[in-house]
Every structure is written in structure tokens, then in C-alpha cells.
OpenMM code with the backbone's topology and positions (N, CA, C; nanometers):
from openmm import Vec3, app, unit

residues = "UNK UNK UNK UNK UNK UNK UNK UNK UNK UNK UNK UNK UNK UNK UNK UNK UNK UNK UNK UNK UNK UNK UNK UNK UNK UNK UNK UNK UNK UNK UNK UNK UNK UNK UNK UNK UNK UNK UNK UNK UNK UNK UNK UNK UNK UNK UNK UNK UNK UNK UNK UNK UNK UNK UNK UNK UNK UNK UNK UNK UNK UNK UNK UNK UNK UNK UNK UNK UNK".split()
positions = [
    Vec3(0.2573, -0.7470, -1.9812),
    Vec3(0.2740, -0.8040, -1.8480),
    Vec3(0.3988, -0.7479, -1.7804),
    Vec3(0.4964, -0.7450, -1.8585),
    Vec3(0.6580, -0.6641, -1.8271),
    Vec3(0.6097, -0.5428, -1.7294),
    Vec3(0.5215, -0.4823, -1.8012),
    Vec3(0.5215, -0.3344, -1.7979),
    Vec3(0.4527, -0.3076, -1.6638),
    Vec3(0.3378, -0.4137, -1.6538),
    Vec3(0.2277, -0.3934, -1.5081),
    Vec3(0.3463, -0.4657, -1.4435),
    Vec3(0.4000, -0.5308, -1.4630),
    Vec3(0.4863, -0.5545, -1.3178),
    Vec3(0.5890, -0.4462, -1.2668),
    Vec3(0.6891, -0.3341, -1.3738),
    Vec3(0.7471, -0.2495, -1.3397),
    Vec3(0.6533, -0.1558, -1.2663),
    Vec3(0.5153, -0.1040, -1.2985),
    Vec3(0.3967, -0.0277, -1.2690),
    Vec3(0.4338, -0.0385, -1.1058),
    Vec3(0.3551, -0.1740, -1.0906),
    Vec3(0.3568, -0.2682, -0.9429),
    Vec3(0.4421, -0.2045, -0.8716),
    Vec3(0.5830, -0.2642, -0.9323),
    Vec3(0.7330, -0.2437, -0.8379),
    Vec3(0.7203, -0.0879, -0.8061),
    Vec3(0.7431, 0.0130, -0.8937),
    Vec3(0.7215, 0.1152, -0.8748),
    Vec3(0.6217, 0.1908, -0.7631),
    Vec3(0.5161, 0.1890, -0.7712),
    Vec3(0.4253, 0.1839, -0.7117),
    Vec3(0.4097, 0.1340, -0.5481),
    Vec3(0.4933, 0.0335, -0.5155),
    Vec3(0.5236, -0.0678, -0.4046),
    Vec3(0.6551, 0.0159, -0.3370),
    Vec3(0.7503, 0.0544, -0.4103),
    Vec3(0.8279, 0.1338, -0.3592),
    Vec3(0.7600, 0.2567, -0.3429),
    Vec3(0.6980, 0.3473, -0.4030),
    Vec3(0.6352, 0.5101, -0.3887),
    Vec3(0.5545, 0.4800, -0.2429),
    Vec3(0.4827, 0.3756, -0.2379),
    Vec3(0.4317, 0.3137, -0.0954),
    Vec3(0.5206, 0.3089, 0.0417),
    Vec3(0.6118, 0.2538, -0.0085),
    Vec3(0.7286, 0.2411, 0.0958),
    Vec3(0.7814, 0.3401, 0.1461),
    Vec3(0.8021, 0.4407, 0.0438),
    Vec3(0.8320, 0.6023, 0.0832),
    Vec3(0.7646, 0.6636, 0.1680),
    Vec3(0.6216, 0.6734, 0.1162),
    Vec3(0.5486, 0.7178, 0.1339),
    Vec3(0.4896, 0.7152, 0.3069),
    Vec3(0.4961, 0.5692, 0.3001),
    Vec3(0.4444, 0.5159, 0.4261),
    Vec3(0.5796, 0.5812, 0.5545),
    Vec3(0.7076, 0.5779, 0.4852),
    Vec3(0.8421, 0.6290, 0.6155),
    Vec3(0.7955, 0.7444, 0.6033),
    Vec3(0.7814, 0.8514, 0.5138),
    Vec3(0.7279, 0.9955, 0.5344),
    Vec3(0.6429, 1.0531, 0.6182),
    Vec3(0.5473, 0.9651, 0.6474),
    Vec3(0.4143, 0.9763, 0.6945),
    Vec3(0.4392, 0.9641, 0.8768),
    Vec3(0.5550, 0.8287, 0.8922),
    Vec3(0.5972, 0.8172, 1.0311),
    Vec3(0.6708, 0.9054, 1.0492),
    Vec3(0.7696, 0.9819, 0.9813),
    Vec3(0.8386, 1.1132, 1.0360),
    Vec3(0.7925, 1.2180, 1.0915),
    Vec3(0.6747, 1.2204, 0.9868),
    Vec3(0.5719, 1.3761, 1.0174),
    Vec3(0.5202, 1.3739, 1.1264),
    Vec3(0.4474, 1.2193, 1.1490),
    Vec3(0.3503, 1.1930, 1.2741),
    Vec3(0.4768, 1.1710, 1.4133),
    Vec3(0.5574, 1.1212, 1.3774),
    Vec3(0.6616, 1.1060, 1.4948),
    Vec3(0.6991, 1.2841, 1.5335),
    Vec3(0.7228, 1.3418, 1.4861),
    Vec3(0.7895, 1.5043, 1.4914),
    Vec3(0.7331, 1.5708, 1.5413),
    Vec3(0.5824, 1.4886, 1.5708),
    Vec3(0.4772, 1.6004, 1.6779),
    Vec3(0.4304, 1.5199, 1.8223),
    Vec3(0.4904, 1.4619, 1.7999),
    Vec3(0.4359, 1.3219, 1.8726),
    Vec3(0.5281, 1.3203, 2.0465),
    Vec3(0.4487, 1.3001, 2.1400),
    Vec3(0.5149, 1.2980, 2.2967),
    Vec3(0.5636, 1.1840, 2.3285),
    Vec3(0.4305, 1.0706, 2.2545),
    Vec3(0.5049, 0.9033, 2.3647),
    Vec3(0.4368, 0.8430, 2.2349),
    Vec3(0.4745, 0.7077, 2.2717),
    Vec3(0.4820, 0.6035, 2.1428),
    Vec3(0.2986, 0.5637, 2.0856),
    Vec3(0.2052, 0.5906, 2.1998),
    Vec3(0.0829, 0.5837, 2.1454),
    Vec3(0.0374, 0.7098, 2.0515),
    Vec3(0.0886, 0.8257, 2.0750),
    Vec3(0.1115, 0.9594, 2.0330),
    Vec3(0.1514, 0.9071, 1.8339),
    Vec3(0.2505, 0.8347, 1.8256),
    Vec3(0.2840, 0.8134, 1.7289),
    Vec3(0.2143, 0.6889, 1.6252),
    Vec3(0.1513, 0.5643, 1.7002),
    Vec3(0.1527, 0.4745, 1.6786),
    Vec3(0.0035, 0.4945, 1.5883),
    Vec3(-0.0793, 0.5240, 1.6905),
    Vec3(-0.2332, 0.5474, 1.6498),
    Vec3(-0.2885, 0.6212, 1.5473),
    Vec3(-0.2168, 0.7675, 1.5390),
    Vec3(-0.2100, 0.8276, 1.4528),
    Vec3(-0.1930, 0.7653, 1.2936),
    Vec3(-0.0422, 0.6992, 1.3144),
    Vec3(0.0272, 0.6740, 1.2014),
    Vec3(-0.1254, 0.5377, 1.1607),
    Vec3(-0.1329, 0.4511, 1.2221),
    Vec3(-0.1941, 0.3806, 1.1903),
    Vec3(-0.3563, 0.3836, 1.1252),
    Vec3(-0.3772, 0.5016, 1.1477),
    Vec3(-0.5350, 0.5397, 1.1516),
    Vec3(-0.4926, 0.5885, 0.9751),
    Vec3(-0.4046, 0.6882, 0.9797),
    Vec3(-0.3950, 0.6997, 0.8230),
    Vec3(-0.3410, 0.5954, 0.6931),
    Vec3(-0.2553, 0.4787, 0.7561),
    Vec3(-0.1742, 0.4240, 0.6989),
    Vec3(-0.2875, 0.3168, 0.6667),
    Vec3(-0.3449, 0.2295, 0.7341),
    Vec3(-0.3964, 0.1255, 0.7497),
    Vec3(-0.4756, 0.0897, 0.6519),
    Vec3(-0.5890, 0.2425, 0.5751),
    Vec3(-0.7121, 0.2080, 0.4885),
    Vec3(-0.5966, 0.2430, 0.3394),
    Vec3(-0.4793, 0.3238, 0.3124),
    Vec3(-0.4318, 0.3155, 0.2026),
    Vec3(-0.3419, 0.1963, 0.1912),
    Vec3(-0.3104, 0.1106, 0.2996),
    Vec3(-0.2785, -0.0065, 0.2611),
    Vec3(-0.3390, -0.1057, 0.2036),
    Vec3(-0.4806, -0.0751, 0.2659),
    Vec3(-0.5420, -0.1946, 0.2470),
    Vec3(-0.6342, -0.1433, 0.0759),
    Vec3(-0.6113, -0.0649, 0.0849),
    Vec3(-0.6289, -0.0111, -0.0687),
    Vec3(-0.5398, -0.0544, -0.1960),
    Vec3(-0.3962, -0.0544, -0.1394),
    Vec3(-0.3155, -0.1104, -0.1813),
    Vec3(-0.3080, -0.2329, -0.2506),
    Vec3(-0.3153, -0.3066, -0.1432),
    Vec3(-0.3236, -0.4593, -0.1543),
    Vec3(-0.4713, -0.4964, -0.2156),
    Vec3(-0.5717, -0.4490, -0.2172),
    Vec3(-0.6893, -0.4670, -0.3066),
    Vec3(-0.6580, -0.4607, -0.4339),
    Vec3(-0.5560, -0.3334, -0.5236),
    Vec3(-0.4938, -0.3271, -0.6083),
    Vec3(-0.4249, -0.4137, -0.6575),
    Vec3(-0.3336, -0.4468, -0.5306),
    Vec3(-0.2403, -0.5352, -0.6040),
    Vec3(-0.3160, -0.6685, -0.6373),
    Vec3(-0.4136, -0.7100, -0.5738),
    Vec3(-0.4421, -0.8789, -0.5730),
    Vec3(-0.5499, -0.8340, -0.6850),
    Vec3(-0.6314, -0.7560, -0.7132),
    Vec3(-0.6941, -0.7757, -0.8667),
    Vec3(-0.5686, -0.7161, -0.9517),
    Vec3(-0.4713, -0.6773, -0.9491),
    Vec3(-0.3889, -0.6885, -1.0545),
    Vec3(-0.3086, -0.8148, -1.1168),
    Vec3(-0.2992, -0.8781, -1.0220),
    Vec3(-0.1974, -1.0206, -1.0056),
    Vec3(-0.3001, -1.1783, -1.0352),
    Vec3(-0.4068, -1.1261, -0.9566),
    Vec3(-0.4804, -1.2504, -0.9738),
    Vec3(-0.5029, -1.3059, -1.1004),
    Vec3(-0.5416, -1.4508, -1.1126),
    Vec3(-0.5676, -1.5122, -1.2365),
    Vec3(-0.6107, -1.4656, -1.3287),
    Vec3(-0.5862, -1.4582, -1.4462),
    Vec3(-0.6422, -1.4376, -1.5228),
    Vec3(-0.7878, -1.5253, -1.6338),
    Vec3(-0.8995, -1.4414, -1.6365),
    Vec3(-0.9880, -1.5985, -1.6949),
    Vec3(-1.0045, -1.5439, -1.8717),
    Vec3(-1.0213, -1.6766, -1.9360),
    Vec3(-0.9906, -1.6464, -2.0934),
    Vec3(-1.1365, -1.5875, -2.1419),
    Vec3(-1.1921, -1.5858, -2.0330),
    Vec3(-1.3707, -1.5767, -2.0780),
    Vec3(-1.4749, -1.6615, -1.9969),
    Vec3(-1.6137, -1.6218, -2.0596),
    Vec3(-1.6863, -1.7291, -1.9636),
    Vec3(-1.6923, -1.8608, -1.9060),
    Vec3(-1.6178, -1.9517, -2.0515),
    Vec3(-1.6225, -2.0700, -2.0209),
    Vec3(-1.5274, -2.1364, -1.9811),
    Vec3(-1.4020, -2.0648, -1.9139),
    Vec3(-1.2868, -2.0773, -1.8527),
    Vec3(-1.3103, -2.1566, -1.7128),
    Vec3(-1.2626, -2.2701, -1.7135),
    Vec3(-1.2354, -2.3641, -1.6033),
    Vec3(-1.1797, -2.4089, -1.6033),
] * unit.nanometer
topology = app.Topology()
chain = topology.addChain("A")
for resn in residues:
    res = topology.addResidue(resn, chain)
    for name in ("N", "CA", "C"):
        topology.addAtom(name, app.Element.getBySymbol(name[0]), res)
């Protein structure tokens, strides 16, 4: 459990990077703020939400088996 949570953290930060990298690149070509916004968002949006799919079956409950209630 230690270990998937360092995974997580890790992972959550490489995201965080990842995601400012992505606004630099798209900002550096970019004229006006829709120029930047749409862009960034069109790529950012489905690996977030990829993300967070990850994270919530990683985190979620755990069941001991079938007859777990």
C-alpha cells in the first residue's frame, strides 16, 4: 500500500509537470488567450480525465471477495 501511494504521488507530480509543459509549448505559439486556452484544453482534458479514472480505481475500496458487504 506504501508503495502504490509513492507510485500515485509520483505520478500526480509527473502530471503536474507535464500539464505546465504542455501550457508553455501551446502558449509560445499562441496570439490571444483563446489561441492558448482551447488548444491547451483539447489536449489536457481527456489525459486528465484518464488520470483521475486511474486514480479512483486505484484508491477505491477495496472488496475481500464476493461476499463482501
Amino acid at each position: 500500500m506504501r508503495a502504490q501511494k509513492l507510485v500515485l504521488t509520483v505520478a500526480s507530480l509527473l502530471l503536474a509537470l507535464g500539464t505546465l509543459l504542455v501550457f508553455v509549448a501551446v502558449d509560445a505559439h499562441s496570439h490571444s488567450a483563446s489561441d492558448t486556452i482551447r488548444p491547451f484544453l483539447i489536449t489536457m482534458v481527456p489525459i486528465w480525465a484518464a488520470f483521475g479514472l486511474v486514480l479512483w480505481a486505484a484508491t477505491g475500496p477495496r472488496s475481500n471477495g464476493p461476499d463482501d458487504r
